[in-house]
N, C-alpha and C positions, 0 to 999 in steps of 0.2 A: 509093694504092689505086685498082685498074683499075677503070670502072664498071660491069662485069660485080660483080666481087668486094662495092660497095658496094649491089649492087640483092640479093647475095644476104642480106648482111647485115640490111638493111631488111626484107628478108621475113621471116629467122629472127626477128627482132626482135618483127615486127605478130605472127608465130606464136604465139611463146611470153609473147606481150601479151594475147592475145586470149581467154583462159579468162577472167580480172579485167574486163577491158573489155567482154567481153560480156554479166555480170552486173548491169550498170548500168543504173537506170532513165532516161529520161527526165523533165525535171523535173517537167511534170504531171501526170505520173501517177504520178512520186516523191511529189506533194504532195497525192495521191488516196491514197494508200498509207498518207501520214500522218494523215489525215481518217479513216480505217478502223482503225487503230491505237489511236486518241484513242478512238473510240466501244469498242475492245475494253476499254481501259484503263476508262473510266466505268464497265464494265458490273462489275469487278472492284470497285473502288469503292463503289459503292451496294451491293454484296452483302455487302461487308466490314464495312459500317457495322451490318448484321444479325444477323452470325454469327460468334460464335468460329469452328469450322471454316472460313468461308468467308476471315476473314479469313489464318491460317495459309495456306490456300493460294492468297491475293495474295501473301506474304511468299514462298513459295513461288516463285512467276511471276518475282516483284522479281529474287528473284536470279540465275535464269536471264539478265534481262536488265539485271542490273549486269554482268553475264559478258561478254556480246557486247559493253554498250557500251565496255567496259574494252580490247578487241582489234581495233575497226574494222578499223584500218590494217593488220593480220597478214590478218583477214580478207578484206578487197578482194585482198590479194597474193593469195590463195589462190581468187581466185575465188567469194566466198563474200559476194551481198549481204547486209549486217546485217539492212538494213530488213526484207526478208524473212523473214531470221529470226524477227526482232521480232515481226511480227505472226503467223506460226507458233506462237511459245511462246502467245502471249496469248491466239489463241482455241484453244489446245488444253485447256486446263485448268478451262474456265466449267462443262463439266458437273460438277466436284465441288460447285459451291456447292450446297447443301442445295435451295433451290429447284427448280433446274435437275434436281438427282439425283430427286428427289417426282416431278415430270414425266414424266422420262423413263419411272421406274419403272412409274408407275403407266400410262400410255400402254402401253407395248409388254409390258408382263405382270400385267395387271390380275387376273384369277384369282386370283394369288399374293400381289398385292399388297393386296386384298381383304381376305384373310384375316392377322389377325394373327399367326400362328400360320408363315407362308411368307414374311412381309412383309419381312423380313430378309435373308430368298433374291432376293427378287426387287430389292432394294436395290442387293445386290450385284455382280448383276447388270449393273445399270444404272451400276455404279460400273467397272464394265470395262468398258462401252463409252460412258466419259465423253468419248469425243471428239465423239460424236453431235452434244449442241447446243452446242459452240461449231463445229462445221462450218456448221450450219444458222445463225449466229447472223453467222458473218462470209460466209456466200453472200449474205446478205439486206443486210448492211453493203456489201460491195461492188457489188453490184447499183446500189445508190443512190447510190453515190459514183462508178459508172461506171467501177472496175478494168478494164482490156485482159482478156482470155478466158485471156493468157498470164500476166498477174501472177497471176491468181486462179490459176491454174495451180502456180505456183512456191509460192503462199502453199500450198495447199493438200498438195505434195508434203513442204512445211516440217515440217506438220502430222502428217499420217497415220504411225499406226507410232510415234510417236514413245516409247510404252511397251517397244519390244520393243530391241533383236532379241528376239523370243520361242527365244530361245538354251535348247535340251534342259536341263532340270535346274533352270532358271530357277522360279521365284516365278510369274512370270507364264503362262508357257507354262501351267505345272499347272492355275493358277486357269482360265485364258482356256479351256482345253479342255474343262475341265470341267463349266463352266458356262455359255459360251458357242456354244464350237465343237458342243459335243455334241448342243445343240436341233435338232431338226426347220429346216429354212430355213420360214418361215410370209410372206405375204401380207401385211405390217403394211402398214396403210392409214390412221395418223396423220398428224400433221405432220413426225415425224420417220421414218416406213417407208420410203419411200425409201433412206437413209442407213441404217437400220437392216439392209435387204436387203441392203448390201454386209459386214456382220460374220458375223448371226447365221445361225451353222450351217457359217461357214465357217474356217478358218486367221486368226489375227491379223496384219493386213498385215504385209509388209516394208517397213522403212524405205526411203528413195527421196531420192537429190540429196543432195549437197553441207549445203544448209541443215538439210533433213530428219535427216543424222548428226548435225552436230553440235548440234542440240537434243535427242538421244535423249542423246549425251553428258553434256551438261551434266543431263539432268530424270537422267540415273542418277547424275551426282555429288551432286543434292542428294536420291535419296532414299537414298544409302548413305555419307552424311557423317550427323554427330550430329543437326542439326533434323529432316532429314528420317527417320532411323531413328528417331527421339522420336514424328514422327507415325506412324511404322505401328506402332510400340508403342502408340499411343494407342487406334489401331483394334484392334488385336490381344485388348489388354486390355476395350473395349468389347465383344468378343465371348464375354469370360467365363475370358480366362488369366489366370494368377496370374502377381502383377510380375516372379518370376522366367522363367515360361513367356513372356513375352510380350519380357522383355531379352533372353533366350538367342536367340530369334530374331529380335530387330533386331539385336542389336548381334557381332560375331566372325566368324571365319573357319574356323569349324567346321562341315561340311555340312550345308544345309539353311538355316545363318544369312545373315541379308539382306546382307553384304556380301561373303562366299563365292558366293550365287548373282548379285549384281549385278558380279561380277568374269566370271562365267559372260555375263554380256549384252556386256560389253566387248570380251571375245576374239571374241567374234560379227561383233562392231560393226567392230573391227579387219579379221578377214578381211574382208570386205567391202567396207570404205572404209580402207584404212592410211594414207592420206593425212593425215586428222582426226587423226590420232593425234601428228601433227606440229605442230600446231598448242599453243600454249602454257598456254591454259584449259584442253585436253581432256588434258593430259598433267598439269595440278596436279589436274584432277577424277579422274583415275584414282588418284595417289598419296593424296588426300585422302582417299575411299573406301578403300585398303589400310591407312590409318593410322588411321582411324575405328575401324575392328576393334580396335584398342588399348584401347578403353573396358573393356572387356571384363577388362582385367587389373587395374581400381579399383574393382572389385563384387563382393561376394560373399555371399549368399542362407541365408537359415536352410532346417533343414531342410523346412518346408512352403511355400517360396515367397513367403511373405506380406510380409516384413519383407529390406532390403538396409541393407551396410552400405558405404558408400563410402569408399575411401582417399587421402585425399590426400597430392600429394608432399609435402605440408611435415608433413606426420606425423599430420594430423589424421582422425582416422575418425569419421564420420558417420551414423549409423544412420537409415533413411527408412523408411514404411510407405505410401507412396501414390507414384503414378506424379508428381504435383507436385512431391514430395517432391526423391526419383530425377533429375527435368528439371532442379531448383535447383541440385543440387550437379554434377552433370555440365555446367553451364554453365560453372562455375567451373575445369573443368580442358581449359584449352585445347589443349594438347597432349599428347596422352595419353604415357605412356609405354611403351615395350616391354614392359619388364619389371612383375610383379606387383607391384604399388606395394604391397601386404598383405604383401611377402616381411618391409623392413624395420618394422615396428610392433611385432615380438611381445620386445621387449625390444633393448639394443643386441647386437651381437656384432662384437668384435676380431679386426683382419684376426691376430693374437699369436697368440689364444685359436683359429681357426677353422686356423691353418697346422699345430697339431698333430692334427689329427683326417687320419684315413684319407679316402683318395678315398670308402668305401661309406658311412663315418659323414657326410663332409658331402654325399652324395647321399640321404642319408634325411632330414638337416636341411634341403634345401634342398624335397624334397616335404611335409616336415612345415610349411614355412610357406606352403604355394600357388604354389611355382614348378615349374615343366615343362622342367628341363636337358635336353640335349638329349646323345645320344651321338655323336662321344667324349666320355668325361667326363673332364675334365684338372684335376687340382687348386686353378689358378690361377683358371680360369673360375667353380667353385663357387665360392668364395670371394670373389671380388665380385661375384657374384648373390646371395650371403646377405648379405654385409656391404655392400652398396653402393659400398665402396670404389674408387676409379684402381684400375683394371689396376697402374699402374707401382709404386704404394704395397705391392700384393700381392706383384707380383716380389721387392719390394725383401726385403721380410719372409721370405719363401721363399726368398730367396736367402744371406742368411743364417742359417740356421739348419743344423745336421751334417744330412747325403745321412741318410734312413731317420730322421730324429728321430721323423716321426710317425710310422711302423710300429713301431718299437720302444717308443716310451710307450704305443701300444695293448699291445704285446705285457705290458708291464709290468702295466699296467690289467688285465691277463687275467690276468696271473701272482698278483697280490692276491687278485683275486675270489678264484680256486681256491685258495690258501692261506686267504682265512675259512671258503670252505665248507669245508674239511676240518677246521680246527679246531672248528666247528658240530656235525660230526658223532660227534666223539670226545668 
């Protein structure tokens, strides 16, 4: 190789080196970064030892960052520091602890929070723009621990946004507009005004950098996977829906439901960074979140709501009347399945017995048990969505039996009827 040809080499090289490599800290202030991390970690901690809610949402955080620690090495290739991350996720989340939410509230919309009767409004509020005091909470952490002006920088882009994309159709768009974007911009002069200046009255940030996606990725895989669809059914139901109101909108992929709209933040999230999507965590929290939806087909609701009845594959059906109830047995099914697991329970039926009925007879059978065929409707298909059976077991049955068996025994069936009722009539 000429030394022209190996200098160019070396360049492409430093080039296409240099997104990973220039993510990297230095070590003291890598170990300033950890100092700041540990204090966000404590604060999660002592809050958790106070609160059921606060505690869920450490388990929450936790797994956000069993995620990262799990993908270092993909990460750095990708230009993507962890540590960064890490501390991203950890102070994005401190305003849900009860404490921190009280504060806030009552700080930047006292009027409402005053009165019991708005206190609930103004809650809310404050629960949308919980990034507030964990921004104010790691300025004051890094200050002390003397972060660079650029770490705090990258931590803080980690951070911001990380609810949205506020993607049209979204969960959160609706809410954030509503109740946030819609106020007046006002003059708050707390501890937290500042920070609050940059939300209220305006659009909910955009996500920002490398780090910043892919912890919007992961906080949308854990609120459109089962733990975290449990907790907004939890809130849901705390605001007065009946357990079936409150499952239909955490859990499916029917408009409106929490994992139909957090698939809406995705496609968002994609155009804009399609890189993340290459990534191996953000490509099993998308599928996790589309298979989540599957719960959906092991429940089914009396007709006022109050009372569900859970189906499990091994045959067992379960009847619940409280959200406790509901969280137990859905713990229990790790992998949901496609199909209406309600289809097989209402007695057996024979792939023998189901190869003589007509395509319209076992399309009425197969909506009289809770399943949703889909068209075209092909004989073979119903047939093991009603019976559970191998595809190949059904061939085989259908394969033997005369071309038109099952059109003609109907016809026969038809042919009886009308022979009783005429003899009925005479």
């Amino acid at each position: 190789m000429t030394p022209r040809r190996m200098l160019l080499a070396l360049s492409l090289a430093l080039i296409c080196g240099f997104p990973a490599a220039a993510q990297a800290l230095p070590a003291a202030e890598h170990a300033r970064l950890e100092e700041v991390i540990r204090i966000g970690y404590r604060q999660y901690e002592t809050a958790a030892s106070e609160s059921p809610g606060a505690r869920e949402n450490f388990d929450h955080v936790r797994r956000m960052l069993d995620a990262i620690a799990s993908s270092r090495a993909e990460l750095a290739r990708r230009g993507i520091n962890a540590d960064v991350a890490r501390a991203g996720v950890l102070f994005s989340d401190l305003g849900k602890n009860p404490a921190n939410l009280s504060s806030l509230a009552r700080e930047l919309f006292p009027t409402e929070f005053a009165d019991t009767k708005t206190r609930g409004q103004a809650m809310f509020r404050a629960f949308l723009l919980h990034e507030i005091p964990g921004r104010r909470l790691f300025a004051k952490a890094a200050r002390e621990a003397g972060l660079s002006p650029s770490t705090i920088a990258r931590v803080e882009a980690a951070n911001v946004g990380h609810n949205g994309p506020a993607a049209q159709g979204s969960w959160w768009r609706g809410a954030w507009d509503g109740m946030v974007r819609s106020l007046p911009r006002a003059n708050f002069s707390g501890p937290h005004g500042a920070l609050a200046r940059q939300y209220v009255g305006q659009s909910y940030p955009q996500v920002q950098g490398l780090e910043g996606a892919l912890h919007t990725a992961l906080d949308r895989r854990d609120q459109g996977t089962r733990d975290g669809s449990l907790k907004i059914m939890a809130e849901r139901m705390g605001r007065g829906e009946t357990l079936r109101e409150a499952f239909r909108a955490s859990f499916g992929l029917t408009k409106g439901a929490n994992q139909a709209m957090t698939q809406l933040q995705f496609d968002e999230l994609r155009r804009r960074f399609p890189a993340i999507f290459e990534i191996d965590i953000v490509q099993q929290a998308e599928r996790a979140v589309r298979d989540t939806a599957r719960f959906a087909n092991h429940v089914q609701f009396n007709r006022t709501g109050s009372r569900a009845r859970v189906y499990h594959a091994d045959g067992r059906v379960v009847e619940v009347r409280s959200f406790n109830g509901l969280k137990r047995e859905l713990a229990q099914i790790e992998r949901p399945s496609a199909q209406r697991v309600r289809a097989t329970t209402r007695g057996p039926a024979s792939v023998k017995t189901l190869a003589t009925r007509t395509v319209p007879q076992l399309l009425a059978e197969a909506r009289r048990r809770g399943l949703r065929p889909r068209a075209p409707y092909r004989k073979a298909a119903l047939i093991k969505a009603i019976s559970g059976r191998p595809v190949a077991e059904v061939n085989r049955v259908l394969r033997a039996r005369p071309k038109h068996a099952g059109m003609l025994g109907a016809l026969r069936g038809q042919l009886r009827q009308s022979a009783r009722r005429g003899v009925a009539r005479r």
